[in-house]
N, CA, C and O atoms as CSV, one atom per row, in Angstrom:
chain,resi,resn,atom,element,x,y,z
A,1,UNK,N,N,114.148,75.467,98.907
A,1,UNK,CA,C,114.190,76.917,98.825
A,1,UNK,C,C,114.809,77.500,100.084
A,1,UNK,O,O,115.465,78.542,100.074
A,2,UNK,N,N,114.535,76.683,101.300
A,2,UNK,CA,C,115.184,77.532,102.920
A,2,UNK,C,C,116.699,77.265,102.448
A,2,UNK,O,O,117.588,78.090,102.659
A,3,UNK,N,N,116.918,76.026,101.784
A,3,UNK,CA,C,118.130,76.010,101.816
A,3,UNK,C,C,118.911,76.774,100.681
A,3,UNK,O,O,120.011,77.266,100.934
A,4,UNK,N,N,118.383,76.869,99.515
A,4,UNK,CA,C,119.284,77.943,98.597
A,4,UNK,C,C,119.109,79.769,99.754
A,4,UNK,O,O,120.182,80.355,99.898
A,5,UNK,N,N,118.129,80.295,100.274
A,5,UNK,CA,C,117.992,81.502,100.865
A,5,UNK,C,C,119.551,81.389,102.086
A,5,UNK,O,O,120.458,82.210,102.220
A,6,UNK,N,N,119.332,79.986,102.834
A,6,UNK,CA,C,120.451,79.860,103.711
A,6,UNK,C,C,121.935,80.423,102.945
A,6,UNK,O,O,122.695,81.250,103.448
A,7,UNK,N,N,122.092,79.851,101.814
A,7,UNK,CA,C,123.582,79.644,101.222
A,7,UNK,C,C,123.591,81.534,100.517
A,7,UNK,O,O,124.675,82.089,100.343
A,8,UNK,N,N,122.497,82.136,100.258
A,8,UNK,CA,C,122.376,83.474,99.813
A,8,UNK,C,C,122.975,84.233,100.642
A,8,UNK,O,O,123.736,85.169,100.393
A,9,UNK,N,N,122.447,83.617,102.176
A,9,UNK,CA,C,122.473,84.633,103.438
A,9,UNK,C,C,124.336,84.445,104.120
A,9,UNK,O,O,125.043,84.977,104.976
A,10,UNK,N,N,124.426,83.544,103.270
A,10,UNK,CA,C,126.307,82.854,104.084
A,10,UNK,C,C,126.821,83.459,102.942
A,10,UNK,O,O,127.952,83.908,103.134
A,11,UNK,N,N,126.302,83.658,101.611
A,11,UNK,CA,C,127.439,84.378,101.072
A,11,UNK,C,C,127.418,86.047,101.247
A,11,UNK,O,O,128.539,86.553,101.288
A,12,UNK,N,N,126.595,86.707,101.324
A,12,UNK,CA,C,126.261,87.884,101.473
A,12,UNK,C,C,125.887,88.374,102.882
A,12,UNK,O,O,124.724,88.243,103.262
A,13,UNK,N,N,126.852,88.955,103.704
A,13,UNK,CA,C,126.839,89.132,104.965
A,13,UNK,C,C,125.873,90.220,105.399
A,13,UNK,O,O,125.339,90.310,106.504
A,14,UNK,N,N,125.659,91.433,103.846
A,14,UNK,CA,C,125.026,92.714,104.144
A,14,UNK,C,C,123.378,92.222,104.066
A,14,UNK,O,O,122.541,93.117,103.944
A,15,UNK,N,N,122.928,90.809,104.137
A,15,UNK,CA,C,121.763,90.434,104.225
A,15,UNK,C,C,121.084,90.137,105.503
A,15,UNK,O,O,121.010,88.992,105.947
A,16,UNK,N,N,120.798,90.735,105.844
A,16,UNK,CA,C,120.522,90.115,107.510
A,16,UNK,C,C,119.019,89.496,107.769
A,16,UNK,O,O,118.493,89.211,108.845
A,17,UNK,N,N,118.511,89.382,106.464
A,17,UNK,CA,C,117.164,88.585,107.241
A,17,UNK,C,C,116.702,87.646,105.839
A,17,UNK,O,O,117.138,88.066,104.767
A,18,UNK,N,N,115.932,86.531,105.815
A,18,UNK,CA,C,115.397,86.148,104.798
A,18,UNK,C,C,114.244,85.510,105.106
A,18,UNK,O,O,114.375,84.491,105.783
A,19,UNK,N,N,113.009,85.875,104.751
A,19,UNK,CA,C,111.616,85.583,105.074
A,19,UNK,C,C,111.038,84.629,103.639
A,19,UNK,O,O,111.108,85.099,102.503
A,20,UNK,N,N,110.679,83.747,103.825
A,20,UNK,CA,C,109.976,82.624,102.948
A,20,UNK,C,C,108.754,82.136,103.021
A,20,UNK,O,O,108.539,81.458,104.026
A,21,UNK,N,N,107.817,82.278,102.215
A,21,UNK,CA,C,107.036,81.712,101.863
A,21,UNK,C,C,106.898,81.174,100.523
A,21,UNK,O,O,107.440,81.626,99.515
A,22,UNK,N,N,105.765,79.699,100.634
A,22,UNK,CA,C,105.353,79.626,98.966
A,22,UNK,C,C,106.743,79.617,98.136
A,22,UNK,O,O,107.843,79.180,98.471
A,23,UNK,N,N,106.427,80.092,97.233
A,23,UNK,CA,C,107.685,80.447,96.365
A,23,UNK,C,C,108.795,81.607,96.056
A,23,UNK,O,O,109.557,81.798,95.108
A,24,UNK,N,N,108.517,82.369,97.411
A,24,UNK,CA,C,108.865,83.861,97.182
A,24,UNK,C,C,109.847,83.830,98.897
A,24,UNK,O,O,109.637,83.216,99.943
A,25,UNK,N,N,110.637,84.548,98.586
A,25,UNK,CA,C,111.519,85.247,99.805
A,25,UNK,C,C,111.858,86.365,99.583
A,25,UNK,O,O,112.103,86.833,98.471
A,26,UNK,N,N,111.924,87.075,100.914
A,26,UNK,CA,C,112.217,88.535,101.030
A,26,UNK,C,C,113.540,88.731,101.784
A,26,UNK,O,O,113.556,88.564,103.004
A,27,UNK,N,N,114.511,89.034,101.200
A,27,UNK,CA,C,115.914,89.459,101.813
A,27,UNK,C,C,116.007,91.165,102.213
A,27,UNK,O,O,115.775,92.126,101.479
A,28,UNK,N,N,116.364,91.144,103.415
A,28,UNK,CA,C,116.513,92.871,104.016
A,28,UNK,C,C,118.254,92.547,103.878
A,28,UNK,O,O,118.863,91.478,103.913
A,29,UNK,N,N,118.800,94.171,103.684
A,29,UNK,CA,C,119.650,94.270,103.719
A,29,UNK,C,C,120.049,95.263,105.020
A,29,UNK,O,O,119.191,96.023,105.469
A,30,UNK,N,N,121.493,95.209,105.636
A,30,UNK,CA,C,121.251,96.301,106.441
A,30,UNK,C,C,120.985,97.437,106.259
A,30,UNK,O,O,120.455,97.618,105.162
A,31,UNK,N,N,121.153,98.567,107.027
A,31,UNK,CA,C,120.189,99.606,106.690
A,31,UNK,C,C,121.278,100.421,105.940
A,31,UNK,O,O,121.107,101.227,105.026
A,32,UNK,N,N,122.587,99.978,106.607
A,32,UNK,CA,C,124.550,101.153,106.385
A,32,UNK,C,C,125.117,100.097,104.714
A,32,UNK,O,O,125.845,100.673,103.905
A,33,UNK,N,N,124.674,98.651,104.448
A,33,UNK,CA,C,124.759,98.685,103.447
A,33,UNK,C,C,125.625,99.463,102.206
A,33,UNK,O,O,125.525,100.679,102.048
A,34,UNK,N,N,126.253,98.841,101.578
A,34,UNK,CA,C,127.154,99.935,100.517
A,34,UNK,C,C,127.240,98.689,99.456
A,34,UNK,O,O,128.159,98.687,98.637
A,35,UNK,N,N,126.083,97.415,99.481
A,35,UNK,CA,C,126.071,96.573,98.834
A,35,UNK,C,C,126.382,97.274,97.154
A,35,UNK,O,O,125.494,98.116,97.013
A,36,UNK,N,N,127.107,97.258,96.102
A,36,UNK,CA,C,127.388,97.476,94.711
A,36,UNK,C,C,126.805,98.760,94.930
A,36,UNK,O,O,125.715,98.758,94.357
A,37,UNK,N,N,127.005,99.792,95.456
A,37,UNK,CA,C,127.128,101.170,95.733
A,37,UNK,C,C,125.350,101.177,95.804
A,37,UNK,O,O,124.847,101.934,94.974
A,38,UNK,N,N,124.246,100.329,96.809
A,38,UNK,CA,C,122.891,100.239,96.703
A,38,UNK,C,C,122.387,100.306,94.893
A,38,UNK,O,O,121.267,100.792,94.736
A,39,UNK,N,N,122.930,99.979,93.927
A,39,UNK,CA,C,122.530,100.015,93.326
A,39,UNK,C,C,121.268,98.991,93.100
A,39,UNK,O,O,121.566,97.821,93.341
A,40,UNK,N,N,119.777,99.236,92.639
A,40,UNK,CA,C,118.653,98.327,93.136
A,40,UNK,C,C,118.869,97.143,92.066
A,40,UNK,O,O,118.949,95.961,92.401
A,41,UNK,N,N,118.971,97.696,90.469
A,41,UNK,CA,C,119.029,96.848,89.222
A,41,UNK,C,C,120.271,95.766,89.167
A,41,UNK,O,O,120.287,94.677,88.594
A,42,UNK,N,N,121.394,96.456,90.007
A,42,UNK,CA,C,122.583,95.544,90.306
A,42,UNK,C,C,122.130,94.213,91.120
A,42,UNK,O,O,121.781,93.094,90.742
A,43,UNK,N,N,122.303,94.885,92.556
A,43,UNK,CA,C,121.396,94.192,93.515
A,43,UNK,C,C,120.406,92.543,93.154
A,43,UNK,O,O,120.611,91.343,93.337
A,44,UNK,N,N,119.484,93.253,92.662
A,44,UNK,CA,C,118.118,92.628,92.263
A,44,UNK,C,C,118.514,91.450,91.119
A,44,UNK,O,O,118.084,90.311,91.304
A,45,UNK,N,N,119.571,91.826,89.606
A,45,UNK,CA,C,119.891,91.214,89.311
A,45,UNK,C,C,120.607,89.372,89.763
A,45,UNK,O,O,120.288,88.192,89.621
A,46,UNK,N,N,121.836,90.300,90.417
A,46,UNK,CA,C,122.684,89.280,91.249
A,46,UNK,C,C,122.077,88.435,92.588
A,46,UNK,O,O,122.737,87.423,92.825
A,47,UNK,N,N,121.083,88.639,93.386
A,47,UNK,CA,C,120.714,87.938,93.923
A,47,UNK,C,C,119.429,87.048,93.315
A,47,UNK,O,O,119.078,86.027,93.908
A,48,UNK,N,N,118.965,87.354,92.483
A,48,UNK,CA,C,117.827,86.347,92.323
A,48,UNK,C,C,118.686,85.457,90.888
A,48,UNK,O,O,118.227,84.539,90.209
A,49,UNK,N,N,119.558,85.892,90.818
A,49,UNK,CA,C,119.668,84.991,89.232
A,49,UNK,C,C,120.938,83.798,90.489
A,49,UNK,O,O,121.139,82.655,90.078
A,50,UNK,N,N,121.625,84.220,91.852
A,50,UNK,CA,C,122.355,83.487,92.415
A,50,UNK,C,C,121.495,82.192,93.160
A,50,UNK,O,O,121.808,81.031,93.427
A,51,UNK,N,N,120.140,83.079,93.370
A,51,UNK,CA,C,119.154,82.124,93.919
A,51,UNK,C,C,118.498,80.806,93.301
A,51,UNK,O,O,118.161,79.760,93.856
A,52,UNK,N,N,118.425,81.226,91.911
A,52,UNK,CA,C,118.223,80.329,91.010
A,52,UNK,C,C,119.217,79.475,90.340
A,52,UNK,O,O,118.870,78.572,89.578
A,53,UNK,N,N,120.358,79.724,90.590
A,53,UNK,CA,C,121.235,78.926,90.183
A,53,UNK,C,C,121.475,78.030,91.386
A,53,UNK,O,O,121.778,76.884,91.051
A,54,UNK,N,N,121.423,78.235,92.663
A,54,UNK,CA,C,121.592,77.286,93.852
A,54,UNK,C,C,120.645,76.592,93.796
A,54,UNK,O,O,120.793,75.428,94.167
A,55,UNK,N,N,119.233,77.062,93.284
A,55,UNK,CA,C,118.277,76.169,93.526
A,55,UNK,C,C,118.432,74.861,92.300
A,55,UNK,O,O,118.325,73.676,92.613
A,56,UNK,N,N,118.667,75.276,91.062
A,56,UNK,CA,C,119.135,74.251,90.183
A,56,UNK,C,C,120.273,73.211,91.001
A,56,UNK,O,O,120.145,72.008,91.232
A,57,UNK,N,N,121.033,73.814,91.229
A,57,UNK,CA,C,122.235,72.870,92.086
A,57,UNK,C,C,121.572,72.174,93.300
A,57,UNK,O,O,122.290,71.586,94.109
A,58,UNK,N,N,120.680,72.203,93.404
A,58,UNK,CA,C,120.010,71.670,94.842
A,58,UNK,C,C,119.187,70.156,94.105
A,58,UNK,O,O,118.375,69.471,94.727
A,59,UNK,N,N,119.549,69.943,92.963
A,59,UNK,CA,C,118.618,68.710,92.519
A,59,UNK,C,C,119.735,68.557,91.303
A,59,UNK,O,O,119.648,68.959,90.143
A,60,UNK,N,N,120.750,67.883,91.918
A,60,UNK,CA,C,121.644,67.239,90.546
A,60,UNK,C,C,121.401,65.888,89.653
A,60,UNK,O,O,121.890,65.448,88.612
A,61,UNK,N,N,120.419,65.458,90.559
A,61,UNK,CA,C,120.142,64.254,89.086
A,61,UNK,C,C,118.723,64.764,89.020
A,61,UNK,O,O,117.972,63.829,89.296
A,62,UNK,N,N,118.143,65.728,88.797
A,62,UNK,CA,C,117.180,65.651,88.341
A,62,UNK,C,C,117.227,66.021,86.770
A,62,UNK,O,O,118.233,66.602,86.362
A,63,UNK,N,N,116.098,65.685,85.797
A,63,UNK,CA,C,115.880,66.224,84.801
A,63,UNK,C,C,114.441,67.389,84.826
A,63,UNK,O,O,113.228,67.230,84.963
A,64,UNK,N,N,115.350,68.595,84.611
A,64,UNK,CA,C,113.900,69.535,84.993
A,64,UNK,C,C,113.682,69.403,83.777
A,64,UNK,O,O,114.448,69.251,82.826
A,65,UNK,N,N,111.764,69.518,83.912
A,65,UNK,CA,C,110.573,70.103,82.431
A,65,UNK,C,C,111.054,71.398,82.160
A,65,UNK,O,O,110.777,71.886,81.064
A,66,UNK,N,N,111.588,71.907,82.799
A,66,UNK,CA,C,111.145,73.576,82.591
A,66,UNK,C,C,112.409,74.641,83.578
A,66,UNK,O,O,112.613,74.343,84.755
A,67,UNK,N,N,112.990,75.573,83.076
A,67,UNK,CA,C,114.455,76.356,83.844
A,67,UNK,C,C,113.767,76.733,84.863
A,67,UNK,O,O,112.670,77.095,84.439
A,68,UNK,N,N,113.825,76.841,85.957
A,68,UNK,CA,C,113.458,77.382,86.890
A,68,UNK,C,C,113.499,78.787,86.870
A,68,UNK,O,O,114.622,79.249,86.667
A,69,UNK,N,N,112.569,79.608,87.028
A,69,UNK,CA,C,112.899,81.106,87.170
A,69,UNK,C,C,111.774,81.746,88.255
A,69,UNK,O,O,110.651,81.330,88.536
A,70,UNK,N,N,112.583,83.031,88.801
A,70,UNK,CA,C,111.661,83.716,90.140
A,70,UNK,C,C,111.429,84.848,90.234
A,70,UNK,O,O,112.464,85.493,90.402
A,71,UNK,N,N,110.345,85.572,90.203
A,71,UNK,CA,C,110.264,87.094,89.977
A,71,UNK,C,C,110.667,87.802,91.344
A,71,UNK,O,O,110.402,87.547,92.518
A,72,UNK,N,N,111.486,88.888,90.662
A,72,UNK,CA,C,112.237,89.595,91.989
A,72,UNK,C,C,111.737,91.596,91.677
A,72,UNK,O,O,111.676,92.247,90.634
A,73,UNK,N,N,111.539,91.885,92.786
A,73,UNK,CA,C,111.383,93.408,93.146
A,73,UNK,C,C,112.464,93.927,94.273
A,73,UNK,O,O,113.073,93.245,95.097
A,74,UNK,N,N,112.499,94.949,94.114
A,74,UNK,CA,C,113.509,95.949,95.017
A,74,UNK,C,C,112.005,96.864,95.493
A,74,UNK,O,O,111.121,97.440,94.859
A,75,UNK,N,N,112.304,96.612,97.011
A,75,UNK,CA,C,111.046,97.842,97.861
A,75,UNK,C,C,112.147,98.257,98.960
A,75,UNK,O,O,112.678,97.476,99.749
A,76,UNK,N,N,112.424,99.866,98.838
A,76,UNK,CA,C,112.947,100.423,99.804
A,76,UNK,C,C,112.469,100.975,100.542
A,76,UNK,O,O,111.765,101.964,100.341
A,77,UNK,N,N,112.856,100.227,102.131
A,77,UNK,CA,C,111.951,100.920,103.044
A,77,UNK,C,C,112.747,102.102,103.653
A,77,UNK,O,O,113.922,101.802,103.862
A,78,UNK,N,N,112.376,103.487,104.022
A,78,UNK,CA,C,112.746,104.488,104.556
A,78,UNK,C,C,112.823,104.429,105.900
A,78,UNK,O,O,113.694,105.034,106.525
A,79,UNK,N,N,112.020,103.779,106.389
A,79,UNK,CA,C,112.535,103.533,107.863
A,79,UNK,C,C,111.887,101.950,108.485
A,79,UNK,O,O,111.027,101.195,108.031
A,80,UNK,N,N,112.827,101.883,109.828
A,80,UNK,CA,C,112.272,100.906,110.300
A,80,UNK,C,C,110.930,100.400,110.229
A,80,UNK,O,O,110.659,99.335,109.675
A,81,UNK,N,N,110.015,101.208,110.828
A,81,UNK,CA,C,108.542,101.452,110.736
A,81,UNK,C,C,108.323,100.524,109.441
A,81,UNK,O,O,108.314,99.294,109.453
A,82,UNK,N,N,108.156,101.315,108.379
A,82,UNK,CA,C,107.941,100.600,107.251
A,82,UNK,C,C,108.444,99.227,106.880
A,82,UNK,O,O,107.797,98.268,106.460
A,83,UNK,N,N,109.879,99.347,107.150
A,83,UNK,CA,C,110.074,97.285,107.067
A,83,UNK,C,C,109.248,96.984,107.962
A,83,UNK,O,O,108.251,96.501,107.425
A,84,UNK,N,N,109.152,97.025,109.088
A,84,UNK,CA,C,108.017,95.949,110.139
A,84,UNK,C,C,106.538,96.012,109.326
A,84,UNK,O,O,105.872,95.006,109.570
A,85,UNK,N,N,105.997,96.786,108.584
A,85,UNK,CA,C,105.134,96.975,108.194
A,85,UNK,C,C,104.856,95.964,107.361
A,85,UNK,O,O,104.057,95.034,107.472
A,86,UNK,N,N,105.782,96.324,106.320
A,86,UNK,CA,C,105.772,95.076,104.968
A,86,UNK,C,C,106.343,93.907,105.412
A,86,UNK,O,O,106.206,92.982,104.611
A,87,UNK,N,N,107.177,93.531,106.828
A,87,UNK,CA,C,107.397,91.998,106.994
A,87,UNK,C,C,106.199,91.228,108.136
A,87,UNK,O,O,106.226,90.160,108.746
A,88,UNK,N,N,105.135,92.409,108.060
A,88,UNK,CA,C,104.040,91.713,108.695
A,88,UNK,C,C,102.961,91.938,107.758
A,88,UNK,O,O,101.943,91.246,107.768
A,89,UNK,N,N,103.185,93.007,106.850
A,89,UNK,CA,C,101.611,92.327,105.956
A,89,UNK,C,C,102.178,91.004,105.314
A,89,UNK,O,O,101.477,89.992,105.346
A,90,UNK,N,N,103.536,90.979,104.680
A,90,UNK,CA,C,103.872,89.147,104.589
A,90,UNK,C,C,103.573,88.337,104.904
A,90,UNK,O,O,103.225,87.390,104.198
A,91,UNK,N,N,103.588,88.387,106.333
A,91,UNK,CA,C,103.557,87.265,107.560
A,91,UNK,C,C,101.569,87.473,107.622
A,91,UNK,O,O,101.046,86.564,108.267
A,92,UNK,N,N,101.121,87.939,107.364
A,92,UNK,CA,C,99.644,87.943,107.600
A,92,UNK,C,C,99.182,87.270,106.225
A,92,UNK,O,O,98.283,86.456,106.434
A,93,UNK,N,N,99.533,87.376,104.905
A,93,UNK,CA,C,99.729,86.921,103.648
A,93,UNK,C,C,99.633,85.353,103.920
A,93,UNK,O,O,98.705,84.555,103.793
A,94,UNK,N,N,100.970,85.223,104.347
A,94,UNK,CA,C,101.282,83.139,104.761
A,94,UNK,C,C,99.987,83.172,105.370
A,94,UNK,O,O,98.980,82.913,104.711
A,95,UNK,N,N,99.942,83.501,106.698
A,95,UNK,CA,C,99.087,82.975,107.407
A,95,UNK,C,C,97.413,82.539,106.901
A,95,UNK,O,O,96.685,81.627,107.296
A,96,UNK,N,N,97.191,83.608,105.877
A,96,UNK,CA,C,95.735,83.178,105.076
A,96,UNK,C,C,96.190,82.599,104.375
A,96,UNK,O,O,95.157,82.012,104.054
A,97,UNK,N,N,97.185,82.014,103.526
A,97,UNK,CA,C,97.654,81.273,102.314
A,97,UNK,C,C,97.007,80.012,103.233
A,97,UNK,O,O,95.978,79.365,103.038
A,98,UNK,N,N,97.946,79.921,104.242
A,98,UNK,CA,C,98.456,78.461,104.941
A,98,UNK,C,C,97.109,77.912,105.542
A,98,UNK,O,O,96.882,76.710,105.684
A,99,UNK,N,N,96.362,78.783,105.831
A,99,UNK,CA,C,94.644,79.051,106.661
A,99,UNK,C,C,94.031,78.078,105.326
A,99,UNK,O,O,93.721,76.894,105.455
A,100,UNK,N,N,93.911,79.060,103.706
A,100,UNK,CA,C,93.121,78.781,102.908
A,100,UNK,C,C,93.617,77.152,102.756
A,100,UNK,O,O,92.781,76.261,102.915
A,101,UNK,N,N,94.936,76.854,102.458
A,101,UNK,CA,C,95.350,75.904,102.033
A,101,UNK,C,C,95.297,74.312,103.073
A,101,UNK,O,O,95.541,73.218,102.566
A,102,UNK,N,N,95.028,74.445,104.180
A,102,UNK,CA,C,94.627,73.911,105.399
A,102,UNK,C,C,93.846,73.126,104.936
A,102,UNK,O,O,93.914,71.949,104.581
A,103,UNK,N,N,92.516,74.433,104.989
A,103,UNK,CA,C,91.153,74.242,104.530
A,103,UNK,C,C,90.826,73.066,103.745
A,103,UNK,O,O,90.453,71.911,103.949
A,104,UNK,N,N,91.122,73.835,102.743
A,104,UNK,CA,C,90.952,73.198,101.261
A,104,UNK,C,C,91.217,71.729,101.264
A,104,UNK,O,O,90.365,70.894,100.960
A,105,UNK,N,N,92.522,71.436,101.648
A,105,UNK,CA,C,92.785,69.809,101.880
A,105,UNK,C,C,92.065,69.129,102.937
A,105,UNK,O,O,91.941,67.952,102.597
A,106,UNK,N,N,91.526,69.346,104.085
A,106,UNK,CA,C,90.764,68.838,104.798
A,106,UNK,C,C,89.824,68.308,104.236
A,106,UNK,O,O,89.611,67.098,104.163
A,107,UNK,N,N,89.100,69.298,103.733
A,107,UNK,CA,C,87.685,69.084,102.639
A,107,UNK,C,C,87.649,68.129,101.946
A,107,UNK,O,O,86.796,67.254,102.089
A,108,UNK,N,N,88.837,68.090,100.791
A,108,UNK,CA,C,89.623,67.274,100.082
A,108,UNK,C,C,89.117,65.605,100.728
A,108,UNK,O,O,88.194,64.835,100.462
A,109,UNK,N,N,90.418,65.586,101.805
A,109,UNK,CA,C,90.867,64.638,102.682
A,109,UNK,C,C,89.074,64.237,103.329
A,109,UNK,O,O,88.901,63.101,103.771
A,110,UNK,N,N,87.964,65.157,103.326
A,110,UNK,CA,C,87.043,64.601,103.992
A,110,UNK,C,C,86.210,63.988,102.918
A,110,UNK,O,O,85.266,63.384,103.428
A,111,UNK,N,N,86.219,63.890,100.939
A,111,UNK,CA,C,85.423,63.311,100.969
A,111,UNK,C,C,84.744,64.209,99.501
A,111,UNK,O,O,83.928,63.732,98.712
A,112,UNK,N,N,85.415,65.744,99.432
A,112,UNK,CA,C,85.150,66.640,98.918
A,112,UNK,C,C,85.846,66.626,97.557
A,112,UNK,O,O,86.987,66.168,97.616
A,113,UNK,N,N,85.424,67.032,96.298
A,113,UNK,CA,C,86.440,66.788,95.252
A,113,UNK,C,C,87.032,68.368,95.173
A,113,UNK,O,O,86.357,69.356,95.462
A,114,UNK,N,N,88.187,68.391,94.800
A,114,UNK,CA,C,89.075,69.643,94.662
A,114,UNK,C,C,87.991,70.719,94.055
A,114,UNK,O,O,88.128,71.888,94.414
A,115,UNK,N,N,87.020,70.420,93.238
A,115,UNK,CA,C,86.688,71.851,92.215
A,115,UNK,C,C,85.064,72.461,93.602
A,115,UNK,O,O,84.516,73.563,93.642
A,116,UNK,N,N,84.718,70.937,94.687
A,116,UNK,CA,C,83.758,70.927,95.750
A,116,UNK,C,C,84.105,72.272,96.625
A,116,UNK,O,O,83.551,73.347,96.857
A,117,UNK,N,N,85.447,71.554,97.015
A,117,UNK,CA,C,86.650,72.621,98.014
A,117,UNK,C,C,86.352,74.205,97.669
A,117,UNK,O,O,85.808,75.171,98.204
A,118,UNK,N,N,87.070,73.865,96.395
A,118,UNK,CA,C,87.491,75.221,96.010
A,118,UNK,C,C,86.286,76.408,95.849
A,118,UNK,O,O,86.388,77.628,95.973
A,119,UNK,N,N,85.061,75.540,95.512
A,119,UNK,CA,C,83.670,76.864,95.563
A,119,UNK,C,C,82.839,77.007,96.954
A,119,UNK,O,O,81.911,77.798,97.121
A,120,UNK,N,N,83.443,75.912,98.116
A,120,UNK,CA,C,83.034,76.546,99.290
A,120,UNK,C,C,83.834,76.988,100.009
A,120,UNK,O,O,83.409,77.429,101.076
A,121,UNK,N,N,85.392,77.063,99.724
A,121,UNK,CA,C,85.962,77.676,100.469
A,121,UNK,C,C,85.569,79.574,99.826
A,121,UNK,O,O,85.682,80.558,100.557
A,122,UNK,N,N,85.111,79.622,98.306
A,122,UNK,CA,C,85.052,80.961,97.732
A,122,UNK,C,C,83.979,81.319,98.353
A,122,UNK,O,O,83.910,82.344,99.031
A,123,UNK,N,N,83.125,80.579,98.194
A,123,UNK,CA,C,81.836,81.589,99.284
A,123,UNK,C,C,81.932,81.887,100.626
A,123,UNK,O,O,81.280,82.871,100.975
A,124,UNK,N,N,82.861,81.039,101.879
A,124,UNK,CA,C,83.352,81.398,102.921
A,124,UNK,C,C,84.332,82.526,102.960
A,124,UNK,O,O,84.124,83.512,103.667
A,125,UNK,N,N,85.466,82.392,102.164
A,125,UNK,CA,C,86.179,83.828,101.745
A,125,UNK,C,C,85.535,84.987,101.266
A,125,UNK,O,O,86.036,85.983,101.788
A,126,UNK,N,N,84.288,85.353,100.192
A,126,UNK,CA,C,83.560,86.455,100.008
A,126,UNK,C,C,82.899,86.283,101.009
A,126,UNK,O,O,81.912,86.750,100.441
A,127,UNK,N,N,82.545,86.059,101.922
A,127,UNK,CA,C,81.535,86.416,102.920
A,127,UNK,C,C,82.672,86.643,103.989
A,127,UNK,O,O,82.080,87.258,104.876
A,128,UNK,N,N,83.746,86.512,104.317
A,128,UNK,CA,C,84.126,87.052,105.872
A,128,UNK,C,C,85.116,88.547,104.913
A,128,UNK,O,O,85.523,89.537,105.521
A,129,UNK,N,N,85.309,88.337,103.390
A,129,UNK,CA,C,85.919,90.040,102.858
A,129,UNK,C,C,85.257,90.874,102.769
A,129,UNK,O,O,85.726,91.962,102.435
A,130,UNK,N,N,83.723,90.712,103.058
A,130,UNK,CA,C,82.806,91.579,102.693
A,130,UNK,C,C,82.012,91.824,103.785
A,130,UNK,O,O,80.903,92.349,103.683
A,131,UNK,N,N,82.744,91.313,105.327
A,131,UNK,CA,C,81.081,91.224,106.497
A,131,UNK,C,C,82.021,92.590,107.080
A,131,UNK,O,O,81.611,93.263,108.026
């Protein structure tokens, strides 16, 4: 996936950032942009259906189960402020993903069976969303 976002970001110059996690990336565009006259449905179209086609090309002998596909949104931020906003509630997002997911395999790895994990990591998570 870093590497289909890489080949997104080399073809499209008006992209200047690409943030990844999991299965999802967030592309900023610049702010002066005149990408397909900002159109969002244009936009939104053409980059995620380009993303998914690199990512198919990224595994030529494979036989996929299933087409690969990736849900895409258009969020316009009005000002700077607001992108830093939404590329750090992101970045706070990973960080509990990567926290929970840590976890969980340790547990795992100590001895714990996956369904063990998964109901004490839920009672540690409702108790520090709710203290």
């Amino acid at each position: 996936m870093n590497h289909c976002a890489t080949l997104v970001l080399e073809k499209y110059p008006d992209i200047i950032l690409a943030y990844g996690f999991s299965d999802e990336y967030s592309f900023v565009f610049k702010k002066e942009t005149k990408f397909y006259q900002r159109r969002a449905s244009k936009i939104l179209s053409l980059i995620v259906s380009l993303f998914t086609s690199l990512y198919v090309e990224c595994f030529p002998h494979e036989e996929m189960r299933f087409t690969p596909s990736f849900k895409s949104r258009i969020i316009c931020c009005p000002s700077i402020e607001v992108l830093q906003a939404y590329l750090a509630w992101r970045q706070r997002e990973c960080h509990s993903k990567n926290q929970y997911n840590t976890c969980f395999w340790m547990l795992v790895k100590s001895g714990k069976s996956e369904t063990e994990a998964y109901n004490i990591l839920k009672v540690i998570c409702f108790f520090f969303c709710w203290t």
